[in-house]
Structure formats: structure tokens, C-alpha cells
SEVO-844018 format. One record per residue (C-alpha): x, y negated, z negated; residue in three letters. Coordinates in steps of 0.001 Angstrom, whole numbers, padded with zeros to 6 digits, always signed. Each point is the difference from the previous one (the first is absolute). Example, Ala and Ser with C-alpha at 12.3 -4.5 7.8 and 13.67 -1.06 7.14 Angstrom:
2
+012300+004500-007800ALA/+001370-003440+000660SER/
This chain:
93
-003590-001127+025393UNK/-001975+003174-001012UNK/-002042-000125-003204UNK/+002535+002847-001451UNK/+002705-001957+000769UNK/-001436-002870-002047UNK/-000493+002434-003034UNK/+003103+001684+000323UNK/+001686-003400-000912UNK/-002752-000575-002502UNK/+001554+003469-001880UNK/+003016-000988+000587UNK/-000527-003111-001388UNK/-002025+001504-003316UNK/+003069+002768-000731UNK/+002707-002432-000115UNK/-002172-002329-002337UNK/-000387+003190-002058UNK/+003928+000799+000109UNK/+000480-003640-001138UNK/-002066+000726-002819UNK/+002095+003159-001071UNK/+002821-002252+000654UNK/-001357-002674-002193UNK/-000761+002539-003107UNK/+003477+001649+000754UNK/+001687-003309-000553UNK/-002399-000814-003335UNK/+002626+002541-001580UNK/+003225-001896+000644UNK/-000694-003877-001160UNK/+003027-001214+001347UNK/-001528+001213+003486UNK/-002958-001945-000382UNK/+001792-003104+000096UNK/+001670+000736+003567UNK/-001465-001146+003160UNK/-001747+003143+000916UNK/-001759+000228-003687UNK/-000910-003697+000365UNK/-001449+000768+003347UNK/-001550+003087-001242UNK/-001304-001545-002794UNK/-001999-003104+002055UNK/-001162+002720+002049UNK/-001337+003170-002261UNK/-000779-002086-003041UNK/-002779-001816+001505UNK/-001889+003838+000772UNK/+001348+001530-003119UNK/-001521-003059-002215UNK/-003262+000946+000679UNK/+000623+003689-001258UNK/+001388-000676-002882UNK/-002807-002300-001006UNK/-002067+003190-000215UNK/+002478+002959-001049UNK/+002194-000541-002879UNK/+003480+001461-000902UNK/-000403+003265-001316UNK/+002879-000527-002288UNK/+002830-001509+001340UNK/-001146+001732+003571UNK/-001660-001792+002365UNK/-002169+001551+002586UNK/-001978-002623+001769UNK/+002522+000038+002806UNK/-000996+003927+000496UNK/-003257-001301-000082UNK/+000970-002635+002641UNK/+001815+002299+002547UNK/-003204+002405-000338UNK/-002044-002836+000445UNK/+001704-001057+003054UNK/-000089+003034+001494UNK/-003689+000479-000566UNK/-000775-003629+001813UNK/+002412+001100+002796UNK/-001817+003523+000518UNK/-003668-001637-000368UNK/+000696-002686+002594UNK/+001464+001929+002714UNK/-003194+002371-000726UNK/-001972-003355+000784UNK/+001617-001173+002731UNK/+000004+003753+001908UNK/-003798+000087-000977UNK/-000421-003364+001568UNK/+001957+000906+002907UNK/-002081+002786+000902UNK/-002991-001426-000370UNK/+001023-002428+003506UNK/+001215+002764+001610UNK/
């Protein structure tokens, strides 16, 4: 298994966490959705990262924006780490 094939999976991996957290804030606007089994699940799995956002960033009003915050975030630590790991990578080569 290729090094690109390993970070192809690790994308893949990091965009459907990200489309569970649109998922997650999608579902904060219907509360009788949050108390299915996908919010539940959603919610053991986002709330955890989102937590430590909104520690830091409060509602503007009744908007919240850590979880754009979050999904920027995520993307950032995604994007850095392949950068990393290719930089690594060459470096043995």
C-alpha cells in the first residue's frame, strides 16, 4: 500500500467527518431530529470537537458559528498534515 493510497483514505476519512458535522448543525434546526438515532449518533460524535469551539467563540445572537469555525479548522489540520507527511516523504526518497 502506496503512501497516497494511505492519504487518500485519510481525506476520505476527514470529508465525511466534515459532512457529519453539516449534518449535525442541519439537524440542530429540527429538535425532534435530534432525538433520533442518527442525531444521537451525531451528537456523541461532533459534540465532543464542537465543545471545544464553543468554549472560545460565543453565539453571535442566537447564531452560532463555532461549527464554521470547526469545519475550517478541520480542513486546515487535514491540508497541514498531508503537507507534512509529503515533506517527510520526500525527504527518504
Amino acid at each position: 500500500m502506496t503512501l497516497w493510497v494511505i492519504l487518500g483514505y485519510a481525506s476520505l476519512a476527514f470529508k465525511i467527518y466534515s459532512y457529519m458535522l453539516v449534518g449535525y448543525v442541519l439537524l440542530s434546526w429540527v429538535p425532534a431530529a435530534q432525538d433520533s438515532a442518527i442525531g444521537r449518533f451525531l451528537k456523541k460524535v461532533c459534540e465532543p470537537y464542537l465543545g471545544i469551539f464553543r468554549k472560545f467563540i460565543p453565539p453571535i445572537g442566537m447564531i452560532d458559528i463555532s461549527p464554521i469555525v470547526a469545519i475550517f479548522m478541520l480542513n486546515f489540520i487535514e491540508n497541514g498534515l498531508f503537507i507534512v507527511i509529503q515533506k517527510i516523504y520526500e525527504m527518504f526518497i
